[in-house]
PADRENBA-981968 format. One record per residue (C-alpha): chain; residue number from 1; x, y, z; residue in one letter. Coordinates in steps of 0.05 Angstrom, whole numbers. Example, Ala and Ser with C-alpha at 12.3 -4.5 7.8 and 13.67 -1.06 7.14 Angstrom:
residues 2
[rec "A" 1 [246 -90 156] "A"]
[rec "A" 2 [273 -21 143] "S"]
//
This chain:
residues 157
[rec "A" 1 [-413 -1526 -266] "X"]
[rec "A" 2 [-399 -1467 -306] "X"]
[rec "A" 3 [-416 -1395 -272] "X"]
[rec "A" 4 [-462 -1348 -305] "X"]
[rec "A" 5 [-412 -1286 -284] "X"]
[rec "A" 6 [-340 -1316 -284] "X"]
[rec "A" 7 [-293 -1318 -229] "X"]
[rec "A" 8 [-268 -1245 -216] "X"]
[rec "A" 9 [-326 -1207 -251] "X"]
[rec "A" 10 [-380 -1169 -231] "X"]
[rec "A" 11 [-450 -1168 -259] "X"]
[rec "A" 12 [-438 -1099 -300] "X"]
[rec "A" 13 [-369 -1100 -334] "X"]
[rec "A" 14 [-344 -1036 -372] "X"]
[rec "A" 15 [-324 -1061 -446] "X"]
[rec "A" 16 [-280 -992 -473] "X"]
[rec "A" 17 [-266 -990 -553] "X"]
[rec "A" 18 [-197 -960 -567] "X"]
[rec "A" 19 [-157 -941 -627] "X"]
[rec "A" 20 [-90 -967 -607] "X"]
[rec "A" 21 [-112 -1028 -558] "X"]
[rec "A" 22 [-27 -1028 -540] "X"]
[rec "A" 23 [-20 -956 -521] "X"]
[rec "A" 24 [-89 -955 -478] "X"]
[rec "A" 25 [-68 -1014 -440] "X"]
[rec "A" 26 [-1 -978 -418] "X"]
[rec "A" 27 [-47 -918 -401] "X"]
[rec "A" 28 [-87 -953 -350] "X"]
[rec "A" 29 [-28 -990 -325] "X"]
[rec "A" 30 [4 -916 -309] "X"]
[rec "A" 31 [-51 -882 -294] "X"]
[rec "A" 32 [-92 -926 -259] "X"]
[rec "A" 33 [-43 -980 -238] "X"]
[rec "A" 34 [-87 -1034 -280] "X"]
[rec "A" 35 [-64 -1105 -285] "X"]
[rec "A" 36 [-73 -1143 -344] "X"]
[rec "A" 37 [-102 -1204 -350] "X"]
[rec "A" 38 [-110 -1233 -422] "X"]
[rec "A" 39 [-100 -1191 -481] "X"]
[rec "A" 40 [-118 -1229 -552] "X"]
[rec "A" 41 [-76 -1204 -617] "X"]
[rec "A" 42 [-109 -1195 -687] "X"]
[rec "A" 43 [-96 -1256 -724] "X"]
[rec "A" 44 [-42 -1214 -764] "X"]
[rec "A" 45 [-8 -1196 -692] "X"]
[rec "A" 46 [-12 -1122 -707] "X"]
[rec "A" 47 [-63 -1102 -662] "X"]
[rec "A" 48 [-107 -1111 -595] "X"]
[rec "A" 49 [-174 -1150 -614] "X"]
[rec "A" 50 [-181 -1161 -538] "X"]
[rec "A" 51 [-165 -1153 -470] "X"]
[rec "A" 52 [-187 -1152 -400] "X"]
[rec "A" 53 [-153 -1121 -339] "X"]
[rec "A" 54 [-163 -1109 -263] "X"]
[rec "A" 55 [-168 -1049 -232] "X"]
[rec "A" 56 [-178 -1055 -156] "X"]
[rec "A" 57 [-229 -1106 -151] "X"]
[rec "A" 58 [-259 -1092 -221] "X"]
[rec "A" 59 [-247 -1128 -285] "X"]
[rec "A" 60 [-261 -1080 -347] "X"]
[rec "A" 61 [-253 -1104 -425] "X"]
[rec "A" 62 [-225 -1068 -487] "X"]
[rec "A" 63 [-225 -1078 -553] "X"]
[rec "A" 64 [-186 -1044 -618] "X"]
[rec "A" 65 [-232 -1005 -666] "X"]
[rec "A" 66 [-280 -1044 -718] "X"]
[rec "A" 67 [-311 -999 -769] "X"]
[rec "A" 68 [-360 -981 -779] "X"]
[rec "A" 69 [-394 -1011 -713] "X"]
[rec "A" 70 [-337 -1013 -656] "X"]
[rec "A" 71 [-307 -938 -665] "X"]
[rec "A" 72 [-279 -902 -599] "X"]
[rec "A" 73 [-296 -846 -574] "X"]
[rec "A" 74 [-246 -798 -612] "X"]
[rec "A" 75 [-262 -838 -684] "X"]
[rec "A" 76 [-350 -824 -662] "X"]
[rec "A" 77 [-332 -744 -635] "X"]
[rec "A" 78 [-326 -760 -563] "X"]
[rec "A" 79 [-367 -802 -507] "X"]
[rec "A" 80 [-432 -794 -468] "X"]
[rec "A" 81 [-397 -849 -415] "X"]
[rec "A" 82 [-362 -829 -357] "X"]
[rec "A" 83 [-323 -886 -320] "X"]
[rec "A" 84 [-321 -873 -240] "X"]
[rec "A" 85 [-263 -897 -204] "X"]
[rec "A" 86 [-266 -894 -123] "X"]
[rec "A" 87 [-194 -893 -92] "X"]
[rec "A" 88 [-164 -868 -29] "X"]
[rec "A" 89 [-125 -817 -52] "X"]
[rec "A" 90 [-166 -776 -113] "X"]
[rec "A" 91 [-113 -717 -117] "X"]
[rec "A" 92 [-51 -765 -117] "X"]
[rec "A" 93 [-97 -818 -176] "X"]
[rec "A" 94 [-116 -747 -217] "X"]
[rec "A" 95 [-44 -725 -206] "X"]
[rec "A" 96 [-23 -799 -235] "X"]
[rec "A" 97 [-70 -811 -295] "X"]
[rec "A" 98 [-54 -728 -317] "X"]
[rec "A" 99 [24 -751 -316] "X"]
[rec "A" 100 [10 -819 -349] "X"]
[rec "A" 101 [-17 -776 -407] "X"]
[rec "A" 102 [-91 -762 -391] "X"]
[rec "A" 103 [-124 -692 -408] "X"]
[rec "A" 104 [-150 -643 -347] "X"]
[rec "A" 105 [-230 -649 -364] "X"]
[rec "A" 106 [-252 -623 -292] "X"]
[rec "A" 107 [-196 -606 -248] "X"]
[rec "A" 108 [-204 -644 -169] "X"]
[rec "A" 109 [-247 -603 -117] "X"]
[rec "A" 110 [-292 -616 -65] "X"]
[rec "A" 111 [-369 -639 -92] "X"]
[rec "A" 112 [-438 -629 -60] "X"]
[rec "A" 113 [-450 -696 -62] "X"]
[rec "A" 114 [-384 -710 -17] "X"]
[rec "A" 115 [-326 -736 -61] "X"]
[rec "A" 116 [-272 -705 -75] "X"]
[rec "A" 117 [-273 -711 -156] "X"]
[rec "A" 118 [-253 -692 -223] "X"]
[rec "A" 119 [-253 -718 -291] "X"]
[rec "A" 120 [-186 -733 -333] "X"]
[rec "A" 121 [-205 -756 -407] "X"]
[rec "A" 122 [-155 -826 -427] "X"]
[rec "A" 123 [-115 -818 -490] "X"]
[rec "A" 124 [-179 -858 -534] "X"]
[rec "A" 125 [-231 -810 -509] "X"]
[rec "A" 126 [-253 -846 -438] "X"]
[rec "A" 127 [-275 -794 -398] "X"]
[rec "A" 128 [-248 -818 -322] "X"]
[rec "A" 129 [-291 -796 -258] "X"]
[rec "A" 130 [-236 -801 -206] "X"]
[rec "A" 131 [-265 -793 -139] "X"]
[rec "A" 132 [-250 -803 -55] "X"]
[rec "A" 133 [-320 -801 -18] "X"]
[rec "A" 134 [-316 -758 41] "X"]
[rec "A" 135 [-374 -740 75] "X"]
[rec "A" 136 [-442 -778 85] "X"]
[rec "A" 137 [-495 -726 69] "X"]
[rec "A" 138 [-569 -735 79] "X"]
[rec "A" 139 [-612 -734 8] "X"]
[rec "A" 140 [-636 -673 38] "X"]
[rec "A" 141 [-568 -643 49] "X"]
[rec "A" 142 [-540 -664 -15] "X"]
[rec "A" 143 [-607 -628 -52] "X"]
[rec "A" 144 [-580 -558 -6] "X"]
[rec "A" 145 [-515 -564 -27] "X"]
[rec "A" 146 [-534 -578 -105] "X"]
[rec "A" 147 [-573 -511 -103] "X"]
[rec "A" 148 [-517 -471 -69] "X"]
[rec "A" 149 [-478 -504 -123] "X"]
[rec "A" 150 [-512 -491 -184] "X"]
[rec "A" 151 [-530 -413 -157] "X"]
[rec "A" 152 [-448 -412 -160] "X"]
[rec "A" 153 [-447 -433 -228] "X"]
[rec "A" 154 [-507 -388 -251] "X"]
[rec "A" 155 [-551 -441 -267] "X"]
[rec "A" 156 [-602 -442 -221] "X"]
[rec "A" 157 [-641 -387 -185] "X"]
//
């Protein structure tokens, strides 16, 4: 019988549009270490109409730009969509995705919420959370630390 969720995926499943489906692909294989699973050419062989790869235990899709309705990020002016990526090591992943080509958005540090974290933006536009949880802090304690947090940044009195 045929599965509702196939074999490998998870209920929610990231689906990123890209300008250059070839290039992003060897991004997340550099950055992120991605594996890639199936990648379907344009019927003129020119470009990535599809493709799904593995990172960790998750399975995300891409897909090459369709105007006027599938447009990445950099073609629409940027993203509202962060995607959060939980690995051991969040300095030596931030270190690897910046290398691989990625842009500094928010540079690692500890958070109030305890990961370590920071944002790198993909060549298409993806905005990358790239985080190592560290500490376990109550709701309570994570509301404290938010307020110490944004009194730092001037944002809160």
């Amino acid at each position: 019988m045929t599965q509702p969720v196939p074999t490998g995926f998870h209920t929610l499943t990231p689906h990123l549009i890209v300008a250059d489906g070839a290039a992003a692909i060897e991004f997340y294989k550099k950055a992120f270490g991605a594996q890639e699973n199936t990648r379907l050419l344009t019927p003129d062989g020119k470009a990535v109409m599809h493709a799904q790869l593995t990172i960790g235990n998750s399975v995300f899709m891409l897909g090459g730009e369709m105007p006027p309705h599938c447009l990445s990020p950099k073609s629409r002016g940027g993203s509202t969509v962060y995607l959060h990526l939980y690995v051991a090591d969040a300095d030596a992943a931030f270190d690897r995705a910046v290398k691989a080509g990625g842009t500094v958005k928010m540079p690692v540090s500890d958070m109030f919420w305890g990961d370590r974290y920071g944002v790198v933006e993909d060549p298409s536009g993806h905005q990358w959370a790239i985080a190592t949880h560290k500490h376990d802090y109550t709701q309570a304690q994570v509301e404290a630390n938010a307020k110490a947090f944004m009194a730092k940044m001037g944002k809160c009195e």
